[in-house]
C-alpha positions in Angstrom: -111.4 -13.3 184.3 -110.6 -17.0 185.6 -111.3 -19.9 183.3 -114.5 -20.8 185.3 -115.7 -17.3 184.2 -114.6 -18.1 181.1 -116.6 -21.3 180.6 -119.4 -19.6 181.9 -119.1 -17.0 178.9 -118.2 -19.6 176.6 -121.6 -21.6 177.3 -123.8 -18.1 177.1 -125.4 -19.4 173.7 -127.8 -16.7 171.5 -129.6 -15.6 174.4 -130.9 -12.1 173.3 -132.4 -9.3 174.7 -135.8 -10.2 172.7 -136.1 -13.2 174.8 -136.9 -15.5 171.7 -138.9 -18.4 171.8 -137.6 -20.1 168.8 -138.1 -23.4 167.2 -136.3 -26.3 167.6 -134.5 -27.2 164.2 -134.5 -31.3 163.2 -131.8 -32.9 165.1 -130.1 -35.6 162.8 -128.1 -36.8 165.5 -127.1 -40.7 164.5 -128.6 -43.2 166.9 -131.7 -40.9 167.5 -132.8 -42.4 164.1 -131.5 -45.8 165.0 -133.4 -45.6 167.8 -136.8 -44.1 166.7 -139.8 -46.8 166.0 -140.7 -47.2 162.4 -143.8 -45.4 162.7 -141.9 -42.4 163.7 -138.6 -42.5 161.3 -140.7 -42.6 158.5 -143.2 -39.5 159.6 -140.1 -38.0 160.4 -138.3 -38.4 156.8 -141.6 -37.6 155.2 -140.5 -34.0 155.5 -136.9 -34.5 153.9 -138.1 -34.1 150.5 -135.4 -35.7 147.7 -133.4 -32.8 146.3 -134.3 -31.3 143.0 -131.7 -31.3 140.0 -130.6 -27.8 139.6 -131.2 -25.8 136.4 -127.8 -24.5 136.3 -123.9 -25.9 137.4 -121.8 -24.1 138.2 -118.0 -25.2 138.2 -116.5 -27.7 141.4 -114.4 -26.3 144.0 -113.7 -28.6 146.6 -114.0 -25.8 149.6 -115.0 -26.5 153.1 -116.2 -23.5 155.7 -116.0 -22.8 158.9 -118.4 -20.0 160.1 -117.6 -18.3 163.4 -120.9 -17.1 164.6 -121.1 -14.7 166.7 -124.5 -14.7 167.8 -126.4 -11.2 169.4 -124.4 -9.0 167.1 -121.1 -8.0 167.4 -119.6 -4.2 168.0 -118.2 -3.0 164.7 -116.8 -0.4 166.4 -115.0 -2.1 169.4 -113.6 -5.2 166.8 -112.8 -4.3 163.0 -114.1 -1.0 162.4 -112.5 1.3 165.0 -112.4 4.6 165.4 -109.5 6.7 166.6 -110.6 10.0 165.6 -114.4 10.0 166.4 -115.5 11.3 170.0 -115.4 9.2 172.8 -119.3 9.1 172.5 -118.4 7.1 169.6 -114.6 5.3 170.2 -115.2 4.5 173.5 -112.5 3.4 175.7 -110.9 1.2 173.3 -107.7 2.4 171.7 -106.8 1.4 168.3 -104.3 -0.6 167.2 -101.7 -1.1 163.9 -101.4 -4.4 162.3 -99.5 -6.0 159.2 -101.0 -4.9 156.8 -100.2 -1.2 156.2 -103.5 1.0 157.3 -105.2 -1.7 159.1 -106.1 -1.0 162.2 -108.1 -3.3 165.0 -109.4 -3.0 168.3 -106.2 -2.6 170.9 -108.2 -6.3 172.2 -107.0 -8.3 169.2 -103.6 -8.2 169.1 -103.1 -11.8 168.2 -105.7 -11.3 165.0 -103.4 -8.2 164.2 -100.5 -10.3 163.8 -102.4 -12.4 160.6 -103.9 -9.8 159.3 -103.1 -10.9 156.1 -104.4 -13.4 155.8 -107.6 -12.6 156.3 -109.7 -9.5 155.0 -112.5 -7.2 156.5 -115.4 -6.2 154.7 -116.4 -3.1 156.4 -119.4 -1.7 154.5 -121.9 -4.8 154.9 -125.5 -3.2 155.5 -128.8 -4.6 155.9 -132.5 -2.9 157.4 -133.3 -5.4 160.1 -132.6 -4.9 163.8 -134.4 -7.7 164.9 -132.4 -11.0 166.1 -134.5 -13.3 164.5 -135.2 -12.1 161.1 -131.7 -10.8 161.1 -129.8 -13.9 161.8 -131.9 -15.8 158.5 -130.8 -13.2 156.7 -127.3 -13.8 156.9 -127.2 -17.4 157.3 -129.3 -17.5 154.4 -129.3 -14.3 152.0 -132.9 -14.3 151.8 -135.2 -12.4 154.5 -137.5 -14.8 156.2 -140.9 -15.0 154.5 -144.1 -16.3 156.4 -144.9 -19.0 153.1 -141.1 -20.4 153.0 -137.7 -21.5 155.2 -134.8 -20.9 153.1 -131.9 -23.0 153.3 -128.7 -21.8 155.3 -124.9 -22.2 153.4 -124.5 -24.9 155.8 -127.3 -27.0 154.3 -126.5 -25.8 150.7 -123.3 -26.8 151.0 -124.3 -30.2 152.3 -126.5 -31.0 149.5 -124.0 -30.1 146.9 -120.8 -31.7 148.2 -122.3 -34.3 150.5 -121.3 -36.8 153.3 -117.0 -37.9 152.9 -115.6 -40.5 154.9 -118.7 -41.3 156.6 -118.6 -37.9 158.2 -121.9 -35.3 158.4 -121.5 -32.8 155.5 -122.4 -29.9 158.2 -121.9 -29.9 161.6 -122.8 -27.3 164.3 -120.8 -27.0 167.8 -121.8 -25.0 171.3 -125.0 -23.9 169.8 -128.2 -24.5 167.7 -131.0 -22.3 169.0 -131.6 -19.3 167.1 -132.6 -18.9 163.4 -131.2 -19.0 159.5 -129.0 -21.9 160.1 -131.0 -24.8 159.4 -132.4 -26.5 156.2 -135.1 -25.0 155.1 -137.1 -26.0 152.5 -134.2 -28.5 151.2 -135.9 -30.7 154.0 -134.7 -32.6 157.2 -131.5 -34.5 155.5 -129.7 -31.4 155.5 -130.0 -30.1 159.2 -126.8 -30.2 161.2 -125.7 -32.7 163.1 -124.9 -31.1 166.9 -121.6 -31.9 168.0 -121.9 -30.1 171.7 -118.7 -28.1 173.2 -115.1 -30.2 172.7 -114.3 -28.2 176.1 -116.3 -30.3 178.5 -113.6 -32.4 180.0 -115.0 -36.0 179.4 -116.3 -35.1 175.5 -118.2 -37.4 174.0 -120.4 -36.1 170.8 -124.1 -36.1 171.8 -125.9 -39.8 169.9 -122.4 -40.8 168.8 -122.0 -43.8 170.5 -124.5 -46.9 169.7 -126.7 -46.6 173.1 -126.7 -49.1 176.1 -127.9 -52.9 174.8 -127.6 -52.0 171.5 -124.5 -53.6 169.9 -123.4 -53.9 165.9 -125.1 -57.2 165.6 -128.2 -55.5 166.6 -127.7 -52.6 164.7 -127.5 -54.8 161.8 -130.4 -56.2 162.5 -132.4 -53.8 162.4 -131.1 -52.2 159.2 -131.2 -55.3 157.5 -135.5 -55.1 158.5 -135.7 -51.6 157.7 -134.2 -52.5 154.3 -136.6 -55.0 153.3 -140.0 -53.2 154.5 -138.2 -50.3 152.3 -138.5 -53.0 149.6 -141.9 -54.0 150.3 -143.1 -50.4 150.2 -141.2 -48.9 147.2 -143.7 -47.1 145.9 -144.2 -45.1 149.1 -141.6 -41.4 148.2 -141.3 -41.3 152.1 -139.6 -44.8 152.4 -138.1 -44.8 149.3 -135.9 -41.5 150.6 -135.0 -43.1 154.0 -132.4 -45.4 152.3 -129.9 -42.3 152.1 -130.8 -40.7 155.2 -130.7 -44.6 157.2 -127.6 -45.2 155.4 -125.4 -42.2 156.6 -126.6 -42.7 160.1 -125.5 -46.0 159.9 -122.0 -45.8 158.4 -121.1 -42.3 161.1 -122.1 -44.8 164.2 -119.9 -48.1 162.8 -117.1 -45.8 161.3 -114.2 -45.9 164.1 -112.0 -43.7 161.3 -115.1 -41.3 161.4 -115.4 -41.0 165.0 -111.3 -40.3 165.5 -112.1 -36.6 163.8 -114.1 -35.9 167.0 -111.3 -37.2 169.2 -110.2 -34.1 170.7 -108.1 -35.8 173.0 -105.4 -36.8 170.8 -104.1 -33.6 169.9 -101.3 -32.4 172.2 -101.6 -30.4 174.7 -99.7 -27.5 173.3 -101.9 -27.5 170.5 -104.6 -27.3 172.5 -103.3 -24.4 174.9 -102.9 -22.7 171.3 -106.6 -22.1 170.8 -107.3 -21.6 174.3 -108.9 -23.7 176.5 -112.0 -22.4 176.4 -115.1 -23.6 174.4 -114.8 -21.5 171.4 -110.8 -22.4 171.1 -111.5 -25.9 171.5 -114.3 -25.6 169.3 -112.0 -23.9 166.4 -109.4 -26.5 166.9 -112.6 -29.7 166.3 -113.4 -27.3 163.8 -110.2 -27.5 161.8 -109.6 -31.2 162.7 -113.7 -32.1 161.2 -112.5 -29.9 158.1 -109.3 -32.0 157.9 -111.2 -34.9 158.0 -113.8 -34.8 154.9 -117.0 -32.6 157.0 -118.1 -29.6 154.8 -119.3 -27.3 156.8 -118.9 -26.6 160.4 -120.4 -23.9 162.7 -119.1 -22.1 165.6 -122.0 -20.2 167.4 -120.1 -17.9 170.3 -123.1 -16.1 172.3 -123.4 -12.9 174.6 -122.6 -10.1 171.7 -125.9 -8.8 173.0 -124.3 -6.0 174.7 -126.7 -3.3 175.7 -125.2 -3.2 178.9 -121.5 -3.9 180.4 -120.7 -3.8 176.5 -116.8 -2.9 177.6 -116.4 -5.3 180.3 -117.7 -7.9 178.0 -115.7 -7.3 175.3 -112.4 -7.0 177.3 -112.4 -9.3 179.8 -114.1 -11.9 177.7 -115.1 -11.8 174.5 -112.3 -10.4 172.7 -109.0 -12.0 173.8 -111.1 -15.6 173.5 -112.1 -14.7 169.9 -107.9 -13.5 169.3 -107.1 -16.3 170.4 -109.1 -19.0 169.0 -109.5 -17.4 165.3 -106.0 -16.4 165.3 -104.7 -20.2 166.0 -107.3 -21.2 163.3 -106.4 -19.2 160.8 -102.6 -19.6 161.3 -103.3 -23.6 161.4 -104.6 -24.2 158.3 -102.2 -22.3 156.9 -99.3 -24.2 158.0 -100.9 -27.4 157.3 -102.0 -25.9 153.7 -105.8 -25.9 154.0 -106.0 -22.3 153.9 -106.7 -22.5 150.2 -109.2 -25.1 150.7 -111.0 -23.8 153.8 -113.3 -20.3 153.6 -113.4 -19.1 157.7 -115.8 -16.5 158.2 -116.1 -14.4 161.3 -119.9 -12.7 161.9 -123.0 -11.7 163.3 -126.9 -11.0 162.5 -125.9 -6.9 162.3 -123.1 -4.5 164.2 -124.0 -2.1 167.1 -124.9 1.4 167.3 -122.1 4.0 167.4 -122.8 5.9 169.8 -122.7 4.7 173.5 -126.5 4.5 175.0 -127.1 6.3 178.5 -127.6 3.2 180.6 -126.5 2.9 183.9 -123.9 -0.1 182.8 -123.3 0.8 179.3 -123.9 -0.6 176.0 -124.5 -0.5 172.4 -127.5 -1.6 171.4 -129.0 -3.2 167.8 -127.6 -1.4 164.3 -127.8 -3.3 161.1 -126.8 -0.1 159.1 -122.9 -0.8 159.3 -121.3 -3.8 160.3 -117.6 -6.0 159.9 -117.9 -9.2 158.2 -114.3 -10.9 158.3 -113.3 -13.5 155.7 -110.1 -15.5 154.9 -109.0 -18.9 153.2 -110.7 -20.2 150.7 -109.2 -18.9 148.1 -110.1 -15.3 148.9 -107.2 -12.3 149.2 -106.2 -11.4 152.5 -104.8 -7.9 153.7 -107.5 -6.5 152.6 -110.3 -3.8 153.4 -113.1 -3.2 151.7 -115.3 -0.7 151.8 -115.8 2.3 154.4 -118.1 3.3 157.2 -118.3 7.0 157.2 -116.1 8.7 160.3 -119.2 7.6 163.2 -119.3 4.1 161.9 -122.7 5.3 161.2 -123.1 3.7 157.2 -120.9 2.9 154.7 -119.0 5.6 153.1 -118.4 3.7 149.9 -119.0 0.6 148.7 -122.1 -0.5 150.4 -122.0 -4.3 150.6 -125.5 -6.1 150.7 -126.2 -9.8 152.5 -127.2 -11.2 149.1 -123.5 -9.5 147.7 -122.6 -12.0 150.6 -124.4 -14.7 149.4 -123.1 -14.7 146.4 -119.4 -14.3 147.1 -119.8 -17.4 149.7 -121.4 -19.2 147.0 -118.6 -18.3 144.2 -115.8 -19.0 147.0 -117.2 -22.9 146.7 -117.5 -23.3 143.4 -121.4 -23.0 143.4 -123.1 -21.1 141.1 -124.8 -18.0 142.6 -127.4 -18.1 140.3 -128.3 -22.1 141.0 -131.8 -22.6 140.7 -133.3 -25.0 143.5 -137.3 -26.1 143.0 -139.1 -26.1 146.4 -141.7 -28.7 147.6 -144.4 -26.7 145.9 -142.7 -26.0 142.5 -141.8 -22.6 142.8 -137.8 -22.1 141.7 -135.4 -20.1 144.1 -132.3 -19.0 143.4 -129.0 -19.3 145.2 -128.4 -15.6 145.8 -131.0 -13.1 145.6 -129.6 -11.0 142.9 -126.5 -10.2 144.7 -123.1 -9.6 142.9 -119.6 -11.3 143.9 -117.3 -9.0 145.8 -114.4 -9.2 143.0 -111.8 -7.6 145.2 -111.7 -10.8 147.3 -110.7 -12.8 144.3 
């Protein structure tokens, strides 16, 4: 595959096999707020509601995250979960391969990944009950299955809201994708949405609403905040105006901070660097990834489509999908740990469920949707690595032992960053919501 083909793949964003029409999330890019008339800022912060004290604290971990989201659903099968000894109905054409760690075994595809094995660890046993894209990817962005009454908040925004804004920078930040579900605010309300950063691939990068807009210069900018200020004074008793100081504010210091705007700055890492991660858009997302972490942003994530593989899964995997997410997660994980952010950084590789085990009939084949058994992948953060945990039985068909639920997930994530799983959050109408949906931290990690 030539890097035109792989550019191609690269910008294949969540575009599953259900043919989703999904909603739009709030886009908090900077100068769309500058730039919005009064009228429409202020109906537009009206449904940002002001963050609720929480009933419980839980103790401070200064731990950022970058998710690698692999959106459509990844093989278990064909990536961390493979198996040698199961019919070729099952194994497909895949061999298996040793790694580092003693036992471990990957997909022959990942040889890279095999290499740091331990530093990261698989947790093979995650199950959940829905095969749907949509309900599937709230789930795990979320720990909490969707609900027609109520949008709960993704980590992403959780995190955001507990740690805030540093140096200027968004607290979460979403690259190559943000269609889908599960990864936006919720009912924590607009100020927590993600602020887009695009693909750090295109060759003349420039983050989307960055840069202050044609005719509008600092002196103009100041201008206006200066008026939005003192109507905001005139109207205090308004709870709409009075929250759009914070919301103004951060908008304000991301488009006049030139230190901000260097962590986007792509460019300035050398070449060799960059060939590291691959020059692809998920490598050069992972590399913006680490360099946003580096730089004081919380949360950052990496949505990598076309896991939807109901057809041409094997093509798809090997001439595509695999050696560009070796590569890229590979050099991530390896670069934080030489620069000593490992500790301090939680990556975690995943999709909304795994894929069946056994091969369908199609012409092209495929595996198709199976949220019984799938491979979540975690490392940094101050979680073990060399590590597996849990089984699927010998078809990959469930776990074997130690089944591993979406809100025991939840609730490691959350303990990871110092949050307390059991946090309650009060929602727009009163009702309290915890953190983690009775789910127990996986103590092996730790």
């Amino acid at each position: 595959m030539d890097r035109r083909e792989l550019e191609q793949l690269g910008s294949y964003i969540d575009r599953t096999c259900e043919g989703l029409t999904r909603r739009q999330l709030l886009k908090v890019g900077a100068v769309s707020f500058l730039g919005l008339g009064l009228t429409e800022f202020l109906a537009l912060k009206a449904g940002a509601d002001t963050p609720q004290k929480p009933k419980s604290r839980g103790a401070t971990r200064d731990v950022s995250v970058i998710l690698l989201w692999m959106a459509g659903g990844p093989s278990h099968v064909d990536t961390f979960d493979p198996k040698p000894d199961a019919p070729e109905t099952i194994r497909g054409p895949f061999e298996a391969i040793k790694t580092v760690v003693p036992g471990m075994l990957l997909s022959e595809h990942l040889p890279r990944l095999a290499k740091v094995a331990d530093r990261f660890s698989i947790l093979r046993s995650v199950t959940h009950g829905d095969g749907a894209h949509e309900r599937a990817q709230h789930y795990m962005q979320t720990g909490y299955l969707p609900i027609p009454t109520m949008e709960f908040p993704s980590y992403g925004a959780v995190l955001a809201r507990e740690r805030g804004m540093a140096n200027s920078l968004p607290a979460y930040v979403t690259l190559l994708g943000r269609d889908g579900e599960g990864y936006g605010p919720g009912f924590l309300g607009g100020s927590y949405s993600p602020f887009f950063a695009g693909n750090p691939n295109d060759g003349d990068y420039r983050v989307p609403d960055l840069p202050m807009p044609e005719g509008v210069n600092r002196r103009r900018l100041d201008r206006r905040r200066a008026l939005l200020q003192t109507l905001d004074t005139l109207a205090r008793s308004n709870d709409a105006v009075k929250s759009m100081d914070t919301f103004f504010n951060n908008a304000y210091n991301l488009v006049t901070s030139t230190d901000s705007q260097k962590a986007f700055e792509i460019g300035q890492e050398p070449a060799p660097v960059r060939d590291l991660y691959g020059r692809n858009p998920f490598g050069q997302s992972c590399l913006l990834a680490r360099r946003l972490v580096e730089a004081g942003v919380r949360f950052v994530t990496i949505t990598q489509g076309g896991w939807d593989t109901h057809e041409n899964n094997f093509p798809a995997l090997q001439n595509g999908l695999l050696p560009t997410i070796d590569q890229g997660m590979s050099a991530l994980i390896g670069d934080l740990a030489q620069r000593g952010m490992l500790d301090t950084t939680l990556v975690i590789w995943m999709g909304e469920f795994g894929r069946t085990p056994e091969i369908n009939k199609n012409r092209n084949p495929g595996r198709d949707h199976w949220p019984n058994a799938m491979s979540v992948v975690m490392a940094g953060g101050g979680t073990r690595g060399g590590m597996v945990i849990g089984e699927t039985d010998e078809r990959a068909m469930g776990p074997k032992e130690r089944p591993i639920h979406v809100e025991d997930l939840a609730a490691t994530i959350y303990h990871a960053l110092g949050i307390d799983p059991e946090k309650e959050y009060i929602t727009p109408t009163g009702r309290p919501v915890r953190l983690s949906n009775d789910g127990k931290v996986i103590r092996e990690l730790f």
